[in-house]
C-alpha positions in Angstrom: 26.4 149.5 -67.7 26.8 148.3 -71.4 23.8 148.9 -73.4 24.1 146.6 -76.8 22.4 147.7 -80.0 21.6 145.5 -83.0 20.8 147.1 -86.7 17.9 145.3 -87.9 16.2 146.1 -91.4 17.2 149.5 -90.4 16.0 149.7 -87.5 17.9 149.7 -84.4 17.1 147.2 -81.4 18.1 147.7 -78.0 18.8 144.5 -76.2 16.6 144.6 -72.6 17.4 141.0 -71.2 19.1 137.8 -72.2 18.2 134.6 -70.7 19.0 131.3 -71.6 20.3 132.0 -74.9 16.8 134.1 -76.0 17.5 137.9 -76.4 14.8 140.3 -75.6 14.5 143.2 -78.2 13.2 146.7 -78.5 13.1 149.4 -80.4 12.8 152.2 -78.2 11.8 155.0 -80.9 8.6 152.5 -80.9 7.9 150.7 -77.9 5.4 148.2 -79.7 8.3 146.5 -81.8 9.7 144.1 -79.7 11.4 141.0 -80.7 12.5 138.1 -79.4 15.9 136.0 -80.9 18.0 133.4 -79.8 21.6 133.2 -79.8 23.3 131.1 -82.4 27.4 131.7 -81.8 28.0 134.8 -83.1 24.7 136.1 -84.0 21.1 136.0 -83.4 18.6 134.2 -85.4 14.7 134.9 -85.9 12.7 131.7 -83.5 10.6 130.0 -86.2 8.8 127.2 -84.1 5.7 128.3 -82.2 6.4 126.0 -79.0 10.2 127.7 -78.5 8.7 130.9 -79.2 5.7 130.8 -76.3 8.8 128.5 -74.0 10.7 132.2 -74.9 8.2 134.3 -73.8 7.5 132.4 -71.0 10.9 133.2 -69.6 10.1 136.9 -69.9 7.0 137.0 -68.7 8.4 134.9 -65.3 10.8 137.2 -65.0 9.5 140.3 -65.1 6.4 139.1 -62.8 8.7 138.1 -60.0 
């Protein structure tokens, strides 16, 4: 299994999950910094309006609940 890592203002981000173009973050030295980005070609970009963000979550929360 690939595990992808992303460098973030030093910090480094595991990626847990991808779906639908949202990645799910974490930083596994501390468990409470988790981000959420979406996938814009080659890179992923911050989610800036409050609807995507909760329609983001959303997605997590249905997947990991079954």
């Amino acid at each position: 299994m690939d595990v992808a890592v992303v460098r973030i203002d030093d910090v480094d981000y595991t990626i847990v999950d991808v779906i639908n173009g949202y990645a799910y973050l974490i930083d596994l030295d501390n468990p409470d910094d988790f981000l959420i980005m979406k996938d814009a070609g080659e890179e992923l970009v911050s989610i800036t309006d409050e609807n995507e963000l909760e329609s983001a979550l959303l997605l997590f929360s249905d997947k990991i609940t079954g």
